[in-house]
C-alpha positions as CSV (number, residue, x, y, z in Angstrom):
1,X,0.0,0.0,0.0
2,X,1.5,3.5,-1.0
3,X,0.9,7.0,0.3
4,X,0.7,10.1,-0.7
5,X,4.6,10.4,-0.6
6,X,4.7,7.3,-2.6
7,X,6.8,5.1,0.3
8,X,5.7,1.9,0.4
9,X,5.3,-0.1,3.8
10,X,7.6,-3.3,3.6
11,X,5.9,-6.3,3.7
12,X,7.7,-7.1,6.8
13,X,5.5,-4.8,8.8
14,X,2.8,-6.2,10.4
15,X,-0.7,-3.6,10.7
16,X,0.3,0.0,11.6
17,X,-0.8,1.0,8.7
18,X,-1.8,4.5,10.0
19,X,1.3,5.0,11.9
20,X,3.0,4.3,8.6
21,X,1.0,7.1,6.6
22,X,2.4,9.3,9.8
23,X,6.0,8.9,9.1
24,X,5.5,8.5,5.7
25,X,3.7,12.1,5.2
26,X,6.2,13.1,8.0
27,X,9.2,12.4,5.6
28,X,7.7,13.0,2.3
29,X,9.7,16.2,0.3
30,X,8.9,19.9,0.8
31,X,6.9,19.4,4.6
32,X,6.5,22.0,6.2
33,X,7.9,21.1,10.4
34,X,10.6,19.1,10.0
35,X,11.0,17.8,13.7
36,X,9.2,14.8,15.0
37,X,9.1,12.2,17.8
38,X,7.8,8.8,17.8
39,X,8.0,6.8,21.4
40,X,5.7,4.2,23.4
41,X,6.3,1.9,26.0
42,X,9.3,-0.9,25.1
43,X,8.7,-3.8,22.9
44,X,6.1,-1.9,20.6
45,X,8.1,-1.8,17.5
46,X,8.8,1.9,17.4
47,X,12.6,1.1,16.8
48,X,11.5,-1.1,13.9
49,X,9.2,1.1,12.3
50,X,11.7,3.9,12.7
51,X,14.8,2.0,11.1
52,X,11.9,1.3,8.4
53,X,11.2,4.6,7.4
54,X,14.6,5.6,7.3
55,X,15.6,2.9,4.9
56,X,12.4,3.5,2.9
57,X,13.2,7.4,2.5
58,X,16.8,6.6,1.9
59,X,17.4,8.6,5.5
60,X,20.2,7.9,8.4
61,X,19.3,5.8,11.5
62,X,21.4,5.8,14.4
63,X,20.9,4.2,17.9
64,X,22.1,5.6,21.0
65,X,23.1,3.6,24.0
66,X,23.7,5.1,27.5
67,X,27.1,6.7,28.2
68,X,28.9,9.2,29.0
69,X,28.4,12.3,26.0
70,X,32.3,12.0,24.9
71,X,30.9,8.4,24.1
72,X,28.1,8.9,22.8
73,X,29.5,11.8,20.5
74,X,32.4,9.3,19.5
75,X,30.0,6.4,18.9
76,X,28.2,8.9,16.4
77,X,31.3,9.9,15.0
78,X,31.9,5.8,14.5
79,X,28.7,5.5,12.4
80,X,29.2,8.1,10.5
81,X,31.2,6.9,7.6
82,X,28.2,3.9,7.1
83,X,25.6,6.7,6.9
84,X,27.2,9.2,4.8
85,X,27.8,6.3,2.3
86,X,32.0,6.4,3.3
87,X,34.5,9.1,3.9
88,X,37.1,9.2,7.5
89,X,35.9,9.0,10.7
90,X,35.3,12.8,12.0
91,X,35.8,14.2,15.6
92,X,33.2,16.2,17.0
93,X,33.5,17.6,20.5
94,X,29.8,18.8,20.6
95,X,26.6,18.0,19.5
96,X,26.3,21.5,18.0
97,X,29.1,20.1,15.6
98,X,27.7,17.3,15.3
99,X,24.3,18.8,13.8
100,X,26.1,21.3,11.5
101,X,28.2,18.9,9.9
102,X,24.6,16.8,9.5
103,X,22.9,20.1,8.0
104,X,25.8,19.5,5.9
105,X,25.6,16.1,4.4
106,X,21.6,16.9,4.7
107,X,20.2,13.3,4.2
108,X,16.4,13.4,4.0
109,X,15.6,12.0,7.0
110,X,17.9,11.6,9.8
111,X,16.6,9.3,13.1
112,X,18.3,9.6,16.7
113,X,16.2,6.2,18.6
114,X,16.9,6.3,22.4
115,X,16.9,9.9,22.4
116,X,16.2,10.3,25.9
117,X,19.9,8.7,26.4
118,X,21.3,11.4,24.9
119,X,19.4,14.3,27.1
120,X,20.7,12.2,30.1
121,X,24.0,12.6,29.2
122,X,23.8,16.5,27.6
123,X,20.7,18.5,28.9
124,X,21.5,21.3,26.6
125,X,21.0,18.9,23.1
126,X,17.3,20.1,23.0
127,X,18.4,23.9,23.1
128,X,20.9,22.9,20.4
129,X,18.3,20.6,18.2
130,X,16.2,23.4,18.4
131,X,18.4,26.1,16.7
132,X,18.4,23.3,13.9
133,X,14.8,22.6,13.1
134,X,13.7,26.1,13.2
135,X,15.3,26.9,9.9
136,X,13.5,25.9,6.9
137,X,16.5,23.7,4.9
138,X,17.9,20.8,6.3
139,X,16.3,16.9,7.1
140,X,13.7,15.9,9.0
141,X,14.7,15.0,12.1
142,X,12.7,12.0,14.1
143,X,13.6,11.4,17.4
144,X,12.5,8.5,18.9
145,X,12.6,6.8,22.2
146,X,10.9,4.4,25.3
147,X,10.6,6.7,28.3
148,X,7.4,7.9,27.8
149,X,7.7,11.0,30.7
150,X,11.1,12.2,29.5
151,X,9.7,11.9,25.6
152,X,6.7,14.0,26.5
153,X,8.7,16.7,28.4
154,X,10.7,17.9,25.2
155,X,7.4,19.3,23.9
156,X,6.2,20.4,27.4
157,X,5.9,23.9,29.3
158,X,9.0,26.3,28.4
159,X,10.7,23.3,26.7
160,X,12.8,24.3,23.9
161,X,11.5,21.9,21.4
162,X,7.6,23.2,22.4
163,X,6.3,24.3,19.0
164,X,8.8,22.9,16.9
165,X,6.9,19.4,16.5
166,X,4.8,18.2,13.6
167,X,4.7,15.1,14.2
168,X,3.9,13.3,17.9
169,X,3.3,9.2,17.3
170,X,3.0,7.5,20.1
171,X,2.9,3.7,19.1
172,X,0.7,1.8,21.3
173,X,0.4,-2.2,21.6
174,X,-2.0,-4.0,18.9
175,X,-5.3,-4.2,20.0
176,X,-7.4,-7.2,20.4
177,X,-8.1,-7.9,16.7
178,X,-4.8,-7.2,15.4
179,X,-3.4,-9.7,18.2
180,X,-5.5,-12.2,17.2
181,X,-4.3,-11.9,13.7
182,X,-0.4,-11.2,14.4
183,X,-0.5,-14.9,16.4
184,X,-2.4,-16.3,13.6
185,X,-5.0,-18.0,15.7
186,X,-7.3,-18.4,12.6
187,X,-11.2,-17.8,13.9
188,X,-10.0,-19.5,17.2
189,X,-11.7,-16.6,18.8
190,X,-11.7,-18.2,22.7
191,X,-8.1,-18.9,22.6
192,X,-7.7,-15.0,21.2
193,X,-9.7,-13.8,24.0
194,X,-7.7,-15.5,26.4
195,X,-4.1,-14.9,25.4
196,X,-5.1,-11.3,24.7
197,X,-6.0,-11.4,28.4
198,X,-2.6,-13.0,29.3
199,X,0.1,-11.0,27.6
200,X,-1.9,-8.5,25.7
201,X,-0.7,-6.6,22.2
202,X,2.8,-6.0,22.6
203,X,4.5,-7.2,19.4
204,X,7.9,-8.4,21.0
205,X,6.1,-10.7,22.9
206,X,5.9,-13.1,20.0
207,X,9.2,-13.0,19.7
208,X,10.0,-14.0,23.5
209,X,8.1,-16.8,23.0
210,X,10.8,-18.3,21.2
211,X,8.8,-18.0,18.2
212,X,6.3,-20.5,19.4
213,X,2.5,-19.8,19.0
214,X,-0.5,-21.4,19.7
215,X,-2.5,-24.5,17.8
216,X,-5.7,-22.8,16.7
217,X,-8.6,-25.1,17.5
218,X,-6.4,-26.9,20.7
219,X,-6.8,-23.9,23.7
220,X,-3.8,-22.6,25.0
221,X,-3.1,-24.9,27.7
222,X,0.4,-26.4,26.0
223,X,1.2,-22.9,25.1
224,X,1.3,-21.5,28.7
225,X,2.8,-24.6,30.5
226,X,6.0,-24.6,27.4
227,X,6.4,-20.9,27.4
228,X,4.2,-18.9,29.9
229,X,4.8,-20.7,32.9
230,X,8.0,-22.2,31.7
231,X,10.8,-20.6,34.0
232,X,13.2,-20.9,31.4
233,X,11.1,-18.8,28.7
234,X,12.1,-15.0,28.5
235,X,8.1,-14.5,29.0
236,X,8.2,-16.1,32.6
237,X,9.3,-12.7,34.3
238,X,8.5,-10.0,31.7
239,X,5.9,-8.6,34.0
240,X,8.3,-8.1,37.1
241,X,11.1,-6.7,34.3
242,X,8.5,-4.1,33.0
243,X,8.2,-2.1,36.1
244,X,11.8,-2.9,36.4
245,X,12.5,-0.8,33.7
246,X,10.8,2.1,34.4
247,X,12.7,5.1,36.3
248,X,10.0,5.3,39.5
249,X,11.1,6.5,43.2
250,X,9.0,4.6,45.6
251,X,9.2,1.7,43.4
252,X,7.4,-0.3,46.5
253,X,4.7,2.2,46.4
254,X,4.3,1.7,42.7
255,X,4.5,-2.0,43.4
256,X,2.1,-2.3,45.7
257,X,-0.7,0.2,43.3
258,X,-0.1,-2.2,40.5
259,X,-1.0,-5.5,43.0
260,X,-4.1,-3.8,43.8
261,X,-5.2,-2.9,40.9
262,X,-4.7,-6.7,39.3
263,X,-6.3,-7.6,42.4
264,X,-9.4,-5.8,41.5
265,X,-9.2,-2.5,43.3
266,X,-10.3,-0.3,40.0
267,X,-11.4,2.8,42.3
268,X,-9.3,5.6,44.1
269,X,-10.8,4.4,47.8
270,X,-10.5,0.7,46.7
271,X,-6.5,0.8,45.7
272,X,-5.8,3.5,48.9
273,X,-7.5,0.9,51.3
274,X,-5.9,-2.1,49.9
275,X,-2.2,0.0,49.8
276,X,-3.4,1.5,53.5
277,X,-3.2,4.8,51.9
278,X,-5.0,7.7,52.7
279,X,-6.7,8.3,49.3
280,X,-5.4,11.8,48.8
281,X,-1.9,10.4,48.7
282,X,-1.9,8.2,45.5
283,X,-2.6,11.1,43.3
284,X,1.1,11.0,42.2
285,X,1.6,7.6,41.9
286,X,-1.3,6.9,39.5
287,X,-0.9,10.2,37.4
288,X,2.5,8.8,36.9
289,X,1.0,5.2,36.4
290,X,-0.9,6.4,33.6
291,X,1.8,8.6,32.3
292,X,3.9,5.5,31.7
293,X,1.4,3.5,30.3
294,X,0.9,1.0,32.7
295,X,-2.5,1.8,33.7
296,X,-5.6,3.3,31.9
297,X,-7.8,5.8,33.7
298,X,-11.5,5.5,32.5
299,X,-13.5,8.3,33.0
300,X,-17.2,7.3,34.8
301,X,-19.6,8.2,32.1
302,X,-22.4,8.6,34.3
303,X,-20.1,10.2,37.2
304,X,-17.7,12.6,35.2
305,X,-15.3,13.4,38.4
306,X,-15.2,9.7,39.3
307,X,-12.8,7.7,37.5
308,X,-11.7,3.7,37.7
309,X,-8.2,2.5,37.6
310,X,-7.5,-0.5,35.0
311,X,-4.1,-2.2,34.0
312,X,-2.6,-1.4,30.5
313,X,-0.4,-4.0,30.2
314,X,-2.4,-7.4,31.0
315,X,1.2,-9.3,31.1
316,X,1.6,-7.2,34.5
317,X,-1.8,-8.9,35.6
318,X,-0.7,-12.2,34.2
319,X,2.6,-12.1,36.6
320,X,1.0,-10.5,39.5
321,X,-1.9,-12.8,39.6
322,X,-1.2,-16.0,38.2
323,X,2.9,-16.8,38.3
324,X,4.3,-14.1,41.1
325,X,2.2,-16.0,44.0
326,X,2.9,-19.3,42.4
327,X,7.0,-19.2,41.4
328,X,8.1,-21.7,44.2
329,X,5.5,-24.1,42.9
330,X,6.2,-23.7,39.3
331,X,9.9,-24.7,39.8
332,X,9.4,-27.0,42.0
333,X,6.3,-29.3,41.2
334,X,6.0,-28.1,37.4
335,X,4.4,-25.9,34.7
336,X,1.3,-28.2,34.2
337,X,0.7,-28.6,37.6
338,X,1.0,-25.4,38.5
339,X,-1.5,-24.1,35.8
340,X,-4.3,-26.6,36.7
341,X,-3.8,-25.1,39.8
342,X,-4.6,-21.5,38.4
343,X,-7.2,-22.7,35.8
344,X,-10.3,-21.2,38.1
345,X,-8.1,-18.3,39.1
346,X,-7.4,-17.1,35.4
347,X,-10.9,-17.3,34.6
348,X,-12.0,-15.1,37.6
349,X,-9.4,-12.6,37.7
350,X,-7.9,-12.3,34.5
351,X,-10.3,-13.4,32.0
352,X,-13.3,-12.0,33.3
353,X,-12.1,-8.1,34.0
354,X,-10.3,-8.6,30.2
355,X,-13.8,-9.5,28.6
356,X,-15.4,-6.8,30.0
357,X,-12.2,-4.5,28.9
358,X,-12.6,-5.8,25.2
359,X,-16.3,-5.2,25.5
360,X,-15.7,-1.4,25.7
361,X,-13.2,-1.7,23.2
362,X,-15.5,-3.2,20.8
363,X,-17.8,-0.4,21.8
364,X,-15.6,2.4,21.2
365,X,-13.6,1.6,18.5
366,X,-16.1,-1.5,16.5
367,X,-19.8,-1.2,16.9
368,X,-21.3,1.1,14.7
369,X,-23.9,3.4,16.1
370,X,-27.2,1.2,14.7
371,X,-25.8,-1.1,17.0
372,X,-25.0,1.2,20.3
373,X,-28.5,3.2,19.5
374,X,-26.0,6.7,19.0
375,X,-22.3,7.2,19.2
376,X,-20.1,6.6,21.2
377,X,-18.9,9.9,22.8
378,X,-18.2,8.3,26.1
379,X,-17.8,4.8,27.0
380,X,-16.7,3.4,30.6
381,X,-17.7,1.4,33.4
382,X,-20.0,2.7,36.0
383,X,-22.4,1.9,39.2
384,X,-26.1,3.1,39.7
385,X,-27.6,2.7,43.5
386,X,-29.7,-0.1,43.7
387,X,-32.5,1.4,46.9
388,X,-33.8,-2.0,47.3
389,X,-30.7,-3.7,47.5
390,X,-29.4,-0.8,49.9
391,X,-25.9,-0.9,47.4
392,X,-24.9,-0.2,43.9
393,X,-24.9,-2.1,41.2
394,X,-21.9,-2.4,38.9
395,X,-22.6,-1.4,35.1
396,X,-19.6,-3.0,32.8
397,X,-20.4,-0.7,30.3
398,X,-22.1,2.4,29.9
399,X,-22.4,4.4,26.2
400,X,-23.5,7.8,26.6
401,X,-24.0,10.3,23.6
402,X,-24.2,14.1,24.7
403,X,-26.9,13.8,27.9
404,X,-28.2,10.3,26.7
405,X,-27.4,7.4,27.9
406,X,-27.9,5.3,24.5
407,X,-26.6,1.9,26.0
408,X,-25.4,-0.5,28.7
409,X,-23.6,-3.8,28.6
410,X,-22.6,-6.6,30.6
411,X,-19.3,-8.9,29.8
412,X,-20.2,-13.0,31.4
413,X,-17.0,-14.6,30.8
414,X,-18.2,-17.9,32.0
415,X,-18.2,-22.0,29.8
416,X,-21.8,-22.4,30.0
417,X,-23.5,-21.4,27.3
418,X,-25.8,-17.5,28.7
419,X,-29.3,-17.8,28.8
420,X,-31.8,-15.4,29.3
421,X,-30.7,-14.0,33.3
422,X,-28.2,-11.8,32.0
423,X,-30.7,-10.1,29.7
424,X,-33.2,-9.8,32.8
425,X,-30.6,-7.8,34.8
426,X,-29.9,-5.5,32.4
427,X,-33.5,-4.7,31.8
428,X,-33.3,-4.0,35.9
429,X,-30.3,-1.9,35.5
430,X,-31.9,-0.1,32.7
431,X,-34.8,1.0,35.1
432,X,-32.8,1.7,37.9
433,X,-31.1,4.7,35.6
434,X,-34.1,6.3,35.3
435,X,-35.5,8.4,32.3
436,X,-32.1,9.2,30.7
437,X,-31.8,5.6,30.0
438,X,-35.7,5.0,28.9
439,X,-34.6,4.3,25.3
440,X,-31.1,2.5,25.7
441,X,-30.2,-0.3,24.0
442,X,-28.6,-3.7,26.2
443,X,-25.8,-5.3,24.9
444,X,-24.8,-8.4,26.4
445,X,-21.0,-10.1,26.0
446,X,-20.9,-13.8,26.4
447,X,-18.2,-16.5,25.1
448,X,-21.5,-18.0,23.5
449,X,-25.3,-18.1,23.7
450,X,-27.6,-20.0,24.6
451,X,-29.9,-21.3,20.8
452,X,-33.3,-20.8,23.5
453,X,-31.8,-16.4,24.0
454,X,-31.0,-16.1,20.8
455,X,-34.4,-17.2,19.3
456,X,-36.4,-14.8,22.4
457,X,-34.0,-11.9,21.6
458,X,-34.3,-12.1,17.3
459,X,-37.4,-9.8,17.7
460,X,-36.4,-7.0,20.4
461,X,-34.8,-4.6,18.8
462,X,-33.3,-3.1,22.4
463,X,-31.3,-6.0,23.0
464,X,-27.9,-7.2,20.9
465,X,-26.1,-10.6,21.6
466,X,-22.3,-10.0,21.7
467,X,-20.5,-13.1,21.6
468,X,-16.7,-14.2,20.7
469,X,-17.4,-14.6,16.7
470,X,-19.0,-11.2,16.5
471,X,-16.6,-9.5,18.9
472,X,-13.8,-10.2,16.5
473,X,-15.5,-9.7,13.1
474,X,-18.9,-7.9,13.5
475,X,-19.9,-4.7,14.5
């Protein structure tokens, strides 16, 4: 597929077709801004796409590594003769000669990955870059890196780079559909479901498999015994080596929020009560979870200053809940043993909040509005109060369009086929919201249906059937 600058996406990149068209148009001749960044959490494929584009473009890649800036000047100096097509090695002393003698050779695109190295080790490189990619001549310049806080600051406040950007891509992991796909499970949709739930779309983790994927049609349970729970995989402690990475302060503190919130603390009071926090203190530590992507803050739709907590890396679920408590036992009795001993637990605390997670995905980003009953202008969990029951009742979903609530949902991740009691507690839910709700629509997620619901709901037009088939390839 070509764009408008006429750069075709290698073959060898899997989806991001948007994110292409960015750094495609980015690069293409005669833009306007030629400064960009491109960063995301590690293990997305920003490095990939970025050496990509360079090569594409006929640009100059170059990654840093940390160092001291005498080395990392040196190291560019190193690379300099395989970018510029030959010539000596030079000497530069600063990045400012650095970048003139690049405004020199003027390649079309230059990339610096691991950028935020390079700010470690020379604060004032921003101040210099930015004397650069003011001028109108010159290459585009795409700077791109992991640390998602120190990325985001070079565009921030008084930041010498503020204004200077046109491009800001922040590549994020696949999402369900695109996961399903890049595993090649076929129309396996249960096992999708459920390895989506265990490790997410985070490209690399393919690759730390060892290559191995599942057998569509045979469930994943030789899958996570050879690799998942296998100590000597690379994906066995990926979720304790994510935080790992991450530059945090009270990393116990940040420890501790993360537990909670895998255990199923989604709310402010719920997280500071399991954490024996007051709840004004976690402010901090959860602006700065969702800063680094670890955690995704959904705004109430029927509550707008109320807001749940959910994790945005299901691998750091998958290692909190099912292998961190169970490590000993893993090594010592097994893989297999150890998983048919966290069979029901996977199903109740990692399958069942992930279903209701790709419910609202498939809501926001999937159904189309004939099927919602409006659009989708905001989409989260909620609770209504419940007087009879003298408590609130949870509300998976919630689709509200302007003042109107046009839908709710519920998410059963259970074996049985649903009959009709999940439809009947919706319809109580529905009434419990009063007159805002009168006209909304219930959609109900199951892994399957029951053929007795589906033949009572083929004549209510207020009620959709969700189930695994059309979560993946209907709308």
């Amino acid at each position: 597929m070509s764009y408008y600058c006429n750069v075709e996406k290698p073959e060898d990149v899997f989806d991001r077709e948007w994110e292409w068209e960015s750094l495609a148009q980015f690069s293409r001749p005669g833009a306007g801004f030629r400064f960009g960044l491109i960063y995301g959490r590690r293990r997305q494929g920003k490095s990939y796409l970025a050496e990509r584009v360079a090569t594409a473009t006929e640009g100059w890649y170059w990654e840093a590594t940390q160092g001291t800036n005498r080395q990392q000047l040196g190291a560019f100096a190193a690379a300099w003769p395989e970018l510029s097509g030959g010539g000596p090695i030079p000497r530069f002393d600063s990045w400012a000669q650095a970048l003139q003698e690049l405004w020199k050779a003027s390649p079309p695109l230059v990339v610096f990955d691991e950028f935020q190295y390079l700010v470690e080790s020379d604060p004032t490189l921003p101040s210099v870059l930015q004397t650069k990619v003011s001028r109108p001549a010159g290459p585009h310049v795409l700077i791109c890196g992991s640390a998602m806080g120190a990325m985001r600051d070079l565009l921030a406040g008084s930041a010498p780079l503020r204004g200077r950007a046109s491009l800001e891509l922040v590549i994020r992991p696949f999402d369900f559909r695109a996961s399903a796909e890049f595993w090649q499970l076929g129309e396996d949709w249960d096992s999708a479901a459920r390895l989506h739930a265990l490790v997410g779309g985070t490209p690399a983790f393919r690759g730390l498999a060892g290559g191995r994927l599942p057998e569509p049609g045979r469930g994943l349970d030789d899958w996570i015994t050879g690799t998942l729970f296998n100590p000597s995989s690379a994906l066995f402690r990926e979720g304790r080596l994510i935080l790992e990475e991450e530059p945090v302060q009270d990393r116990n503190l940040y420890v501790g929020t993360l537990a909670a919130i895998a255990g199923g603390a989604t709310r402010r009071g719920q997280i500071a009560s399991a954490l024996g926090r007051a709840e004004s203190s976690l402010a901090h530590v959860l602006n700065s979870l969702v800063e680094l992507a670890l955690v995704e803050r959904l705004e109430d739709p029927l509550h707008g200053r109320r807001s749940t907590f959910h994790l945005a890396e299901p691998m750091l679920r998958t290692y909190r809940v099912l292998i961190a408590p169970r490590e000993a036992e893993i090594i010592s009795r097994g893989p297999k043993w150890a998983w048919r001993a966290a069979r029901d637990t996977a199903s109740a605390q990692v399958y069942g909040p992930h279903f209701e997670h790709l419910a609202r995905e498939w809501a926001r980003g999937y159904a189309t509005e004939r099927t919602l009953g409006g659009s989708p202008e905001k989409v989260g969990p909620s609770v209504v109060p419940d007087p009879s029951a003298r408590q609130s009742a949870e509300l998976d979903l919630v689709v509200r369009s302007g003042d109107t609530i046009v839908s709710i949902g519920e998410a059963k991740w259970t074996k049985a086929e649903v009959a009709a009691g999940g439809v009947s507690t919706l319809e109580y839910k529905r009434a419990l919201l009063g007159p805002s709700a009168a006209g909304a629509k219930l959609l109900l997620f199951a892994p399957r249906f029951a053929p007795e619901l589906r033949s009572a709901m083929a004549t209510r037009s207020d009620v959709e059937l969700i189930d695994l088939e059309r979560l993946y390839t209907g709308d």
